[in-house]
N, C-alpha and C positions, 0 to 999 in steps of 0.2 A: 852597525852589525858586523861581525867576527866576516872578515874576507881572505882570499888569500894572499899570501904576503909578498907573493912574486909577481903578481899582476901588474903590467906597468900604469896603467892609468883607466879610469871609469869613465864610461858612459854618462852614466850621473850618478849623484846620490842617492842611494836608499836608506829612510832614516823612520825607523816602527815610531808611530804616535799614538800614546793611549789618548785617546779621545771619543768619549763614545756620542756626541751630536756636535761631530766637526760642520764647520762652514767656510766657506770661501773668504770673507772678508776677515773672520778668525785667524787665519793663515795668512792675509795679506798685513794685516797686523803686526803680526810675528818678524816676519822678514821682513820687512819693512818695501814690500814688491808691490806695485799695482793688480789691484783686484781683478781687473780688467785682462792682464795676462796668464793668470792663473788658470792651468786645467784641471777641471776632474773627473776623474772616472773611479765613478761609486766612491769608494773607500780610500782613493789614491789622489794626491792634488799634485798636481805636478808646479814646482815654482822657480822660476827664473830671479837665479840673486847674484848679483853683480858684481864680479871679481875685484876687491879694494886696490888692488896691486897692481891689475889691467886693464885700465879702464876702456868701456864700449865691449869685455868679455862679459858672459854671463855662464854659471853652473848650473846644468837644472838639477831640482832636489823632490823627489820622488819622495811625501810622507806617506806612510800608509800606514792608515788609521783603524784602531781594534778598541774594543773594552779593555783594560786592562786585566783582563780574566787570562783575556788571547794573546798578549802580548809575550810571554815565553813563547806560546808555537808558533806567533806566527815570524820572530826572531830565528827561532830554532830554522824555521822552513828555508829562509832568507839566507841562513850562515853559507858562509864560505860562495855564492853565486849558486853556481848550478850543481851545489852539494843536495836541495830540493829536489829538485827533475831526479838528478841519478837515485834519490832515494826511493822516489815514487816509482820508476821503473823496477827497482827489488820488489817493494811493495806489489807492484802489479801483477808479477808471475806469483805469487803469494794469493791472488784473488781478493787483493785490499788495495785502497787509494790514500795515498799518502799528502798531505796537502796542509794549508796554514791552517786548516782547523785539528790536526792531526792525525790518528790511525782510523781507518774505517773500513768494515767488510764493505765490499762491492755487491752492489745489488746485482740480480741478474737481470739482463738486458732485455730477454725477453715473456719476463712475466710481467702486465701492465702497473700491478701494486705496488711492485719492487724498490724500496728507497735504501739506500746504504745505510749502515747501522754504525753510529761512531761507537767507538773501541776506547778510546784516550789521545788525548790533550796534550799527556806528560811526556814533554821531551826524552827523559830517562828510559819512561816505559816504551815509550816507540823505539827508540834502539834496543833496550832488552828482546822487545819482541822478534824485531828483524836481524837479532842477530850479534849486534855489536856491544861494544862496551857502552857502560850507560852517560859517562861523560865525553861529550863531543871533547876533538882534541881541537889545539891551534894548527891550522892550515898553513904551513910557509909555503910549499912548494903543490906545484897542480898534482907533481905523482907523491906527495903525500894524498892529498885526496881520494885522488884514482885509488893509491893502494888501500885508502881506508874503506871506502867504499868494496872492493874488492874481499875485503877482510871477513866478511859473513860468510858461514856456511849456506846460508839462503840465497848468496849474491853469486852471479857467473857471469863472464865477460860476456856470453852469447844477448845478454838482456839489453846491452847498450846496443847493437849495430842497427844500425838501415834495416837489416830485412827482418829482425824482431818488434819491432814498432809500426803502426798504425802511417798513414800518409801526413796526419793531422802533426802528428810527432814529428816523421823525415822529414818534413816542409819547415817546421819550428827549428830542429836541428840544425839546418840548412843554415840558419840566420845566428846560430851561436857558434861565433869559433872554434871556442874551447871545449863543445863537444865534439867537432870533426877535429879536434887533436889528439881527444881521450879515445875515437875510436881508430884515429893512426897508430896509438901507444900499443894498445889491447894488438891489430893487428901483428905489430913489429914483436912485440910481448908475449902473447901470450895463442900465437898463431892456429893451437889443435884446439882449443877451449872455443872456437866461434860458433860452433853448432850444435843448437839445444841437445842436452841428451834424452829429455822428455819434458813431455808439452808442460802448459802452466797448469797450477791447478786447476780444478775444476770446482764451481759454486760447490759439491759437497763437500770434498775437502778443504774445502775453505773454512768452512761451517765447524768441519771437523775440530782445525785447530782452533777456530775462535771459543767454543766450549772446553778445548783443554788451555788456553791460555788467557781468556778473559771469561772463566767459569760467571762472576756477579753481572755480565751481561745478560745472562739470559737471551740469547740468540732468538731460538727455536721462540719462544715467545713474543719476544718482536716482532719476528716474521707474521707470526700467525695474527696478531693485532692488526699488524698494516693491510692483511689480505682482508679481515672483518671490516676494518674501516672502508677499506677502497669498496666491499660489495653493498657498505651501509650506502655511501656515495650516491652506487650506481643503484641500489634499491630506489632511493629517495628520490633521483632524478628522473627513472623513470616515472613513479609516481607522478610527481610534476607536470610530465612530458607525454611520450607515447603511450604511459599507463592512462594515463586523466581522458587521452583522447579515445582509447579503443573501449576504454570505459562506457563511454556517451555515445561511440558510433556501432560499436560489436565487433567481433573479426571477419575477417576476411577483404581487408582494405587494404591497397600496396603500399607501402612500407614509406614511396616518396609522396604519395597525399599527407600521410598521417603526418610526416618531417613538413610539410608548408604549413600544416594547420601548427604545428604546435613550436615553430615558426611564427605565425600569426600573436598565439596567445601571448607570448613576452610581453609585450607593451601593456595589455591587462592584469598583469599580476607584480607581487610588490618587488623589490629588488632584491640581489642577492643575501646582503645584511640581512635582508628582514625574513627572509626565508629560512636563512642558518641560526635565528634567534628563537624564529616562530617553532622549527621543527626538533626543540627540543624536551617537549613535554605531549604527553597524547592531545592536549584539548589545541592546541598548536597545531600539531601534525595533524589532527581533523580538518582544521580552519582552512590549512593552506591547500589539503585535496580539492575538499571542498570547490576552494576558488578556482584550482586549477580546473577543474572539472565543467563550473562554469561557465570560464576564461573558455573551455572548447567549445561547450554550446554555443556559445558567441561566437565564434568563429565559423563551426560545424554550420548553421544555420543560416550565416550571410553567403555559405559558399551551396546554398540550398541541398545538402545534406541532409538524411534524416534521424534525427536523435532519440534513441530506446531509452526505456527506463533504465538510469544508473544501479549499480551492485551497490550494497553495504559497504559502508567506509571498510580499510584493513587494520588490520590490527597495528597497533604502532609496536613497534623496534626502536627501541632506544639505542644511540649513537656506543660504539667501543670504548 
């Protein structure tokens, strides 16, 4: 991957591998390293390969493994070290996350359905969007970087410091040099620029610009999909669950009886697979009330409870 070209020496290697069902011994293969020492985590194998020149040294080599669909973003993410992070930080006062899978609105944090909506992949397109030119340049120097970063109308020094980021962020920063060098620069630099001149967007203007500059998303629609899903979810579960039980017992029962009894019923009814298969067609979603229903008399009854005549099944709801 494209690094910068002043950097005196790496950590380790990071080297993008299209692979999309990498294995451990697959890689110890390659390198010719012991299986045995090889780490991984998820998508990244970390491998110890033994300097020809120095013997008893070793380099570790960091692959990290994509389909080759993802392989431009997740190179792109990687260029230049922490050319990533700083872009993600524009991105974020933007109310998008910027990441190896590329541009995506930010869900909001506190609606439960809420899942980010990717935007685009295309390296090109993510810089058009945020701002910059569409071909990333070569990195020789760190304030080439800094300055190209900087270079966006979207982008302001106040987005890298300590007190505009999260703890999760100043604790990460902490451990990269090179960002408490880029926020010495900015200090020495660019000194009246460190204080927001207004807050980050807000989810609607986020929204806002994602309909004026990725119009074939269809935003507004996704959104409104994920919220039908999630209520389909929570329809169905209750079903399952609290509905099956107050069904067979009536109301006016407290709320932690009903949570033990259907508690209880799990073990009586089929697994999850078979529930997400079963409740997609009405004679399905009959079947499984049904048992759930059941599954609480059985429970309702050993815990000497007394059980009313059940309602009429409901009407099924087919899934978004």
């Amino acid at each position: 991957m494209p690094w910068v070209a002043e950097k005196p020496d790496h950590g380790d290697i990071d080297v993008i591998c299209e692979s999309d069902a990498p294995t451990v011994e697959r890689f110890a293969g390659m390198v010719g390293a012991d299986h045995a020492a090889i780490r991984r985590n998820d998508m990244v194998f970390s491998v110890p390969v033994p300097l020809p020149w120095d013997r008893g040294r070793i380099v570790q080599v960091d692959f990290i493994c994509c389909t080759p669909e993802e392989a431009p973003a997740t190179r792109f993410f990687y260029a230049g070290g922490d050319f990533g992070m700083l872009l993600g930080r524009v991105a974020a006062w933007q109310g998008l996350v910027f990441g190896m899978d590329g541009l995506r609105y930010r869900a909001e944090r506190d609606i439960p359905w809420a899942a980010d909506v990717h935007l685009t992949a295309d390296p090109a397109e993510v810089l058009a969007a945020l701002g910059y030119p569409s071909v990333l340049p070569w990195f020789d120097t760190y304030d080439t970087l800094w300055r190209f970063i900087l270079s966006s109308p979207l982008a302001g020094p106040w987005m890298f410091m300590p007190e505009a980021t999260n703890h999760e962020n100043r604790s990460r920063d902490k451990q990269r040099r090179k960002v408490g060098d880029f926020q010495s620069w900015l200090s020495e630099h660019l000194p009246d620029r460190l204080v927001p001149p207004a807050p980050r967007r807000t989810p609607a203007e986020a929204r806002d610009w994602v309909r004026t500059r990725f119009p074939a998303i269809g935003i507004d629609d996704d959104l409104r999909l994920q919220e039908a899903r999630f209520l389909h979810t929570k329809l169905r579960t209750r079903l399952l669950g609290m509905g099956a039980v107050e069904d067979v017992l009536g109301p006016g029962h407290p709320p932690e009886s009903l949570g033990e009894i259907v508690r209880d019923m799990q073990p009586l009814l089929p697994d999850r697979a078979e529930r997400d298969a079963a409740l997609g067609d009405p004679s399905g979603w009959d079947r499984m009330i049904t048992m759930a229903r059941q599954a609480a008399v059985t429970v309702a009854r050993k815990r000497g409870l007394t059980v009313r005549h059940m309602p009429p099944l409901p009407e099924f709801v087919r899934a978004p």
